[in-house]
N, C-alpha and C positions, 0 to 999 in steps of 0.2 A: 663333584669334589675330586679334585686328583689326590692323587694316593703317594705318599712318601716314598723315594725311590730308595730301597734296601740293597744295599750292599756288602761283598765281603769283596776284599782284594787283598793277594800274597803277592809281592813280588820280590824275585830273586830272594826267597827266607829260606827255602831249602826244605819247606814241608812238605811233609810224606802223603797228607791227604786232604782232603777240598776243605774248603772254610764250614762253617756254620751261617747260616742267619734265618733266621724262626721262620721265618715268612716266604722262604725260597723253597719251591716246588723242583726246578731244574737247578742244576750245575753246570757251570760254562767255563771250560778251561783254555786260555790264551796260551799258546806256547813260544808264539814269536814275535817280534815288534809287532805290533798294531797299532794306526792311528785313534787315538783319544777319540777323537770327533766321530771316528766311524765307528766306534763303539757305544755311542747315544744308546740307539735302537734298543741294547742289550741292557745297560745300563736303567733306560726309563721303565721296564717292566719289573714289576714287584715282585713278580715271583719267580725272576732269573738272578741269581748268584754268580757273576764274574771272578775268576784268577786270574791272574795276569801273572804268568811264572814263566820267564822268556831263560831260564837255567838249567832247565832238564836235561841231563842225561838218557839215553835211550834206555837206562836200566830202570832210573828213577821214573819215569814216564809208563813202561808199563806195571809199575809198582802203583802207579795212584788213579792212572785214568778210568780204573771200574769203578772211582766215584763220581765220575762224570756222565752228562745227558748228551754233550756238545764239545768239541774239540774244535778249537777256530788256528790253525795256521797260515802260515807263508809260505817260502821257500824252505827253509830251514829245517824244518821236522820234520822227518821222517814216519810216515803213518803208513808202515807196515802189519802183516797179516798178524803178526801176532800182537801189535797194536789192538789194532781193529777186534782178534777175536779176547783181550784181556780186560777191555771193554763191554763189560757185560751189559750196562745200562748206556749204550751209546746208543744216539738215534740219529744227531750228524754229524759229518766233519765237514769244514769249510772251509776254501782254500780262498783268502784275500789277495784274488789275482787269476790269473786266466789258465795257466797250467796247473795241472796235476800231474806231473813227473812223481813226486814224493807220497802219495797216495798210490797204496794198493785197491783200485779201483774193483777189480773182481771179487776180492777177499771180502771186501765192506756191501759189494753187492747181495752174497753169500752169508753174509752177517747182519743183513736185512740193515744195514747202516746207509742214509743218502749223504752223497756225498754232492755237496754243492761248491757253484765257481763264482766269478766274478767279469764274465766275457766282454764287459763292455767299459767296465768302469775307469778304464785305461787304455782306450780305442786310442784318444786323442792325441796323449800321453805320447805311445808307442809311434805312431804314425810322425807326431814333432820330432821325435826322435831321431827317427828314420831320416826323415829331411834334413837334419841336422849334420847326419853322419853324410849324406849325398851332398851336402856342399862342401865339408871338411875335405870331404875325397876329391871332388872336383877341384877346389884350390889349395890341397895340400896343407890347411891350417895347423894342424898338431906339431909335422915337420919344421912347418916354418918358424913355431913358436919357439918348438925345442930348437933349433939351429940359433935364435937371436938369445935365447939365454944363453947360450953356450957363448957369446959373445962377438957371432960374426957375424957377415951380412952379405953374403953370397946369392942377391936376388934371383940370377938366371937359375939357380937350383930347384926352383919352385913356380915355374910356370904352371898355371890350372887352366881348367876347359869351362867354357861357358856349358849352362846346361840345356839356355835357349836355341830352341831349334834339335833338343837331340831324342835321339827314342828312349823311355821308361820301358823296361820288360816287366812285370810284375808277374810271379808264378805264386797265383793265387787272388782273388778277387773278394776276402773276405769283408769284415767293417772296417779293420787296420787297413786293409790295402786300397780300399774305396777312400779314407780321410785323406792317404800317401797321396793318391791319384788325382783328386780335387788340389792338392798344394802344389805338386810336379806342373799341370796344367795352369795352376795360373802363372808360375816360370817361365809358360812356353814350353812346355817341353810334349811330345806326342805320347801316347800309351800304348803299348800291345800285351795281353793279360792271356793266361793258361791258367783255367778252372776249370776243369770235366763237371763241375756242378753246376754250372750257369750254361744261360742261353743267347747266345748270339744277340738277340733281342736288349736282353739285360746288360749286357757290355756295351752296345751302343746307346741304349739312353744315357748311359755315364757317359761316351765319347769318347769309347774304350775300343780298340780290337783287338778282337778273338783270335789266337792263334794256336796252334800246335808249340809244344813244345822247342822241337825243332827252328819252327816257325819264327818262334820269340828267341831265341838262341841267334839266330841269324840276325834281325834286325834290330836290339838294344845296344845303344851303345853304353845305359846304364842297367843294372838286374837286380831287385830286390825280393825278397823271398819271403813269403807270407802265407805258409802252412801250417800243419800242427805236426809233429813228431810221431807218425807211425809206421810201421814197418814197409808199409809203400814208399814213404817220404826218405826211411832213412839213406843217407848218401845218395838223395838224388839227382845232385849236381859235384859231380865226380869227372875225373881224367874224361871218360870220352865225351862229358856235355861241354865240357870247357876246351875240346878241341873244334866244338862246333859251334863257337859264339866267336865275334868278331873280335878282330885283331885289338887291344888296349881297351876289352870291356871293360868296367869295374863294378865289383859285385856287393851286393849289401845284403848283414842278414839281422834282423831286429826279432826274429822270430822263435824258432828254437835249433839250440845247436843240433849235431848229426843229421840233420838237413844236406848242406854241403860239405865232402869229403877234406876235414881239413888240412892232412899232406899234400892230396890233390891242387886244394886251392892255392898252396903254397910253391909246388914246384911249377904250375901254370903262371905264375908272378917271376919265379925265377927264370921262365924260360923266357918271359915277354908277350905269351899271348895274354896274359892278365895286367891290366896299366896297376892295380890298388884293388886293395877292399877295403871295406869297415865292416865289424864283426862285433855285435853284442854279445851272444850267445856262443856256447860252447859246448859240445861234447861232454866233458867233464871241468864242472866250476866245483872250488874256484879252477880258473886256468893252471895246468900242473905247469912249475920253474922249466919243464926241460919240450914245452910245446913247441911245434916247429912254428906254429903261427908267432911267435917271439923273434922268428930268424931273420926276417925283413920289415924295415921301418915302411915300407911301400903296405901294410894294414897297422890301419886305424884299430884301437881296441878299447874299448868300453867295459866296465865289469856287471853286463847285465843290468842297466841300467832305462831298459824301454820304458816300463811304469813308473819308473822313480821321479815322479812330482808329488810335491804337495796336495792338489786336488786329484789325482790319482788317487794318491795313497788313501787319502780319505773316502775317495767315492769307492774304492773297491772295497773299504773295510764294511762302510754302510752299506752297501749290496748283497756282502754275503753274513751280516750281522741282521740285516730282516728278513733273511731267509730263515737262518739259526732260529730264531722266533716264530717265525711262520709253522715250522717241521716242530718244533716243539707244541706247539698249539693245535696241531693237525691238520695245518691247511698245508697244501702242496706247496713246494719252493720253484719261482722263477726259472733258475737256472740249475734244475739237477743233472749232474753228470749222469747219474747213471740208471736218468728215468728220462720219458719222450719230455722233451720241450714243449710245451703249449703256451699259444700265445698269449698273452695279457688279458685281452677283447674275451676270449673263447673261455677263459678261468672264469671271468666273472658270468660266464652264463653255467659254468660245469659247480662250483663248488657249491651252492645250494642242494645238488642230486649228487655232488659223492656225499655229505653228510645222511643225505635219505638213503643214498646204496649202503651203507655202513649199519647205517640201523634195520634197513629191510633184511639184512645178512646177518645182525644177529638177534632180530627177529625171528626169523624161519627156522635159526637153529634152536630156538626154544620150543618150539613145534613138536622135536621128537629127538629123545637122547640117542636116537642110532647115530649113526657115523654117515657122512656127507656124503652123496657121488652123482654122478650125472646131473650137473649143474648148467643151467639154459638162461642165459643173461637178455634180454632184450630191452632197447631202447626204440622208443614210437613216440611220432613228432616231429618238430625240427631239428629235437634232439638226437635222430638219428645221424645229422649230417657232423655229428661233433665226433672227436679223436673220443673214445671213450675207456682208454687205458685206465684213466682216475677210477673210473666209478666200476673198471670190471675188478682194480685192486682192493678198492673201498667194500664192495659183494663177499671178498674170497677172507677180507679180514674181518668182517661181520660173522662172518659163514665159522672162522675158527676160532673168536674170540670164546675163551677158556680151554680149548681143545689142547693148546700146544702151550707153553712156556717161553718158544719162541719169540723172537718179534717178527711182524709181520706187518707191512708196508708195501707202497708203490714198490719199490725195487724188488723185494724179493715175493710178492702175493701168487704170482704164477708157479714160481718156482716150489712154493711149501705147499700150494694146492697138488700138484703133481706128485710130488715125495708122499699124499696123502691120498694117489690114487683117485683123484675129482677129473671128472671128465670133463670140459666147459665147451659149453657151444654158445656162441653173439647171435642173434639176429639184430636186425633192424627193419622197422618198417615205415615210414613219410607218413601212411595214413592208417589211421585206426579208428576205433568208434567209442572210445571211451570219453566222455564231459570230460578231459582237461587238453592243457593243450600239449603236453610231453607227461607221456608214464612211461617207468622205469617197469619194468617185472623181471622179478627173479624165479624159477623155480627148480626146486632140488628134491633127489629122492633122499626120504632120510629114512635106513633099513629098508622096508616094503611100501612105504608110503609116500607117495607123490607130492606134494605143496606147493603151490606159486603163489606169491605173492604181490600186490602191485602197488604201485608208490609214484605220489605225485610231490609237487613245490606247490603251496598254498600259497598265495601272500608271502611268498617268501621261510614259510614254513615247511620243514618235510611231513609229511601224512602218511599213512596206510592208507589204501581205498579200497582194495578186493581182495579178501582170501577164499582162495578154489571160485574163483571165477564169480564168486557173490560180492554183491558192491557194500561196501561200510566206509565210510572215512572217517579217519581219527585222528589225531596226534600221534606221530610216531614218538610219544617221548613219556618218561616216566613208569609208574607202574598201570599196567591193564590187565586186569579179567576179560578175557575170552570165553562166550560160551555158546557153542554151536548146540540148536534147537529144534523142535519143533513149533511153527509159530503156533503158540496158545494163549489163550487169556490169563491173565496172572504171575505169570512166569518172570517175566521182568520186577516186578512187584515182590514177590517172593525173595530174588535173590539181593535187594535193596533192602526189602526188611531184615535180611539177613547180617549182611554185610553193618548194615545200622544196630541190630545188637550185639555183635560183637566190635564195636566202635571203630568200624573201618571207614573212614571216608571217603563220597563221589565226589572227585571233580569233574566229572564230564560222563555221560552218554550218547553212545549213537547204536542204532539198529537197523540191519541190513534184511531183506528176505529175496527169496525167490519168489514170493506166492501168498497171499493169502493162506493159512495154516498147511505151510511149507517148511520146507529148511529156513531158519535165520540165522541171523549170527547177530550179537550182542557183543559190545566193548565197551569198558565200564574202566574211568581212571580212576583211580583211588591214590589215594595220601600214604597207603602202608601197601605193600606187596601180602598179595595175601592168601595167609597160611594156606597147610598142607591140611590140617583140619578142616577147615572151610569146606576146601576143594572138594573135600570127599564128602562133606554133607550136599552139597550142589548137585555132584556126581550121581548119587542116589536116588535122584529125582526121578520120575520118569520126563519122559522126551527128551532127554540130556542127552545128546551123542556124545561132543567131547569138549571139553574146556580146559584152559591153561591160563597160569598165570606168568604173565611177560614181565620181565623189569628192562627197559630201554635206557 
């Protein structure tokens, strides 16, 4: 049966704090246009609550956002640290689009907030764009429009250059500049590309060359730029790069402004080593009235306008609106900025064992109320050949769940382990002897007492299978009695009859031993967690070493 989809939505009403509706678990606050369409995602979940309030003031904003789980913007808001830390119940923000300029990235990281993007949803987008602008610039289209509205017809003023036959410089070889590079080429046009990230190899199966900087400098008679904004990138096409490109280059940036020096680029136009540019992106948007890039009609100017389609806008909203749901629900997002990327393929084989590393972590802290430390993470199997960030952050937020007040997540789980003095060591090992084909083990000292525990995917399900190196598997879920033993006759019997007159119910048993009347261990799921009373009549037993009760 599907389930009614609940909603609340404010917009532009000028309320001080989130909607209401019975049924809503999270809060999801929209601060700037969003596509409808790509808000499905958030919208079809019942127990997500949408605002859509594109009015806020940056006062009014951190006056309401601590009623929020999710913050989805654009360009426009401002998601500053004091954002981020007035936000008390935030766990993402999400940017509908490929930059986070407007995100304090470090603060949200520090505030155990993921902040997620939309890096692809607008490949296309940007890339049309870019071509767009490379042929305007080639045949002068904007000039010549505005010259015939103004009323005259001065054809020789606007001669253009074919593009066939001429060189693309592209500085930067990412997905944007791979789709630019596919559309130049089939023009006719040759490639030469500067990524320190790629390999020689990878540039030629696209039919791309590799070059130096330098290199591409020298041989494009077009440059388009396709990096991201950081302090390596800033101004790095400046007076002396633009003395070392050829005579009537023209330059293009679709990407992000402070990239290329914009007075620079400007008195290179006026001196004549530059023929034109087109420029979406800017330094400071909007474009300030008294910018020198205003002072020659010889650039093209756009107002930031790479992503801006239709299916764009839509696919970046749905992109990073199934993230927002995913990070609410617990499973990792796609595209988190400020956690590793992992692939697609590699999630679906990891999220079954970060769900089991989560409960093994706060499994073992039910073990012993001391305080955590020397913590030893390993994976054995195939599973060792996987990125295992998920499942070491999945461990450290099991390991502190009720410890801290904190949140604690991918981004910040290393960081609050440290602040808590936990020492973490990984192994991995390809081969082990254990019946499964991938186990997890954790083990941590808790106060004077050592514990590892090991943990497999059943069918699909996370289990327990060895604590202190004795094998038992169980469902890692719900409530269990623990009771480590001496194997004897009755003993299982006894704490069954027990558990039965005080009207506890089993749903499951398993029992583990070393030996024929050795150490065992005993786990017992039951329907109610059970009392403190209990425990200490079990306790009294003899052959009883130690036992606990776990709620998973």
């Amino acid at each position: 049966m599907t389930l009614p989809v609940l909603e609340t939505q404010i917009e532009n009403t000028g309320a001080t704090g989130p909607s209401t509706t019975s049924d809503a678990r999270y809060r999801v606050l929209v601060s700037d246009p969003i596509s409808e369409t790509g808000l499905a995602p958030l919208r079809a979940d019942p127990h997500i609550a949408v605002d859509l309030r594109t009015d806020l003031t940056p006062a009014t904003l951190l006056e309401v956002i601590g009623g929020y789980d999710a913050l989805l913007v654009r360009s426009g808001t401002q998601v500053t640290g004091d954002v981020l830390r007035a936000g008390k119940s935030l766990r993402v923000v999400a940017r509908a689009g490929v930059g986070v300029d407007n995100i304090d990235v470090p603060a949200a990281t520090a505030a155990g907030v993921i902040v997620v993007n939309a890096p692809t949803g607008n490949v296309v987008a940007a890339a049309e764009h870019t071509l767009a602008l490379l042929m305007s610039l080639a045949r002068l289209v904007p000039q010549a429009d505005a010259h015939i509205r103004a009323g005259k017809w001065k054809r020789g003023q606007f001669m253009g250059v074919e593009v066939r036959n001429k060189v693309l410089g592209t500085v930067g070889l990412g997905k944007v500049a791979q789709e630019v590079v596919r559309r130049a080429q089939a023009m006719g046009m040759r490639v030469v590309a500067y990524d320190p990230y790629v390999t020689a190899d990878y540039a030629a199966q696209r039919d791309v060359q590799l070059a130096t900087l330098d290199e591409l400098y020298a041989a494009a008679d077009f440059i388009t730029v396709h990096v991201p904004m950081t302090e390596s990138t800033r101004n790095l096409i400046s007076t002396e790069a633009f003395a070392k490109m050829k005579t009537g280059v023209r330059i293009l940036n679709v990407a992000r402004g402070g990239v290329i020096n914009e007075l620079a680029l400007v008195e290179a136009i006026e001196a004549g080593q530059v023929a034109g540019a087109a420029i979406d992106v800017f330094e400071i948007e909007p474009l300030p009235a008294d910018s020198p890039l205003r002072r020659t009609d010889r650039i093209i100017l756009t107002p930031h306008l790479g992503g801006s389609t239709v299916e764009a806008q839509e696919q970046v909203a749905e992109d990073v609106a199934v993230q927002v749901v995913d990070v609410l629900n617990d499973r990792p997002a796609r595209y988190a900025v400020n956690a590793p990327i992992i692939p697609p393929k590699d999630l679906e084989m990891l999220i079954p064992f970060i769900e089991l590393a989560e409960r093994m972590g706060r499994f073992i802290k039910q073990m012993d109320a001391a305080g955590v430390s020397d913590v030893e993470i390993g994976a054995h199997g195939s599973l060792a050949d996987f990125d295992l960030t998920y499942i070491r952050a999945a461990f450290i937020k099991g390991l502190l769940a009720g410890i801290t007040d904190e949140r604690v997540n991918l981004v910040n789980a290393t960081l609050m382990a440290e602040r808590r003095g936990m020492r973490l060591i990984e192994r991995r090992t390809r081969e082990h002897d254990a019946p499964y084909d991938n186990v997890l083990t954790l083990s941590a000292t808790l106060g004077r007492q050592r514990w590892t525990v090991n943990g497999a995917v059943i069918q699909g399900q996370p289990y327990i299978v060895s604590i202190n190196d004795l094998w038992v598997d169980f469902p890692a879920e719900g409530n269990i009695l623990l009771t480590s033993h001496q194997d004897r006759p009755g003993i299982v019997g006894r704490v069954g009859t027990l558990l039965g007159i005080n009207d506890v119910n089993i749903s499951f048993m398993h029992v583990g031993r070393r030996g024929p009347r050795t150490e065992a261990i005993m786990a017992l799921g039951t329907d109610e967690l059970v009392t403190g009373e209990i425990l200490a009549q079990i306790a009294a037993w003899d052959d009883i070493n130690w036992l606990r009760a776990i709620a998973l």
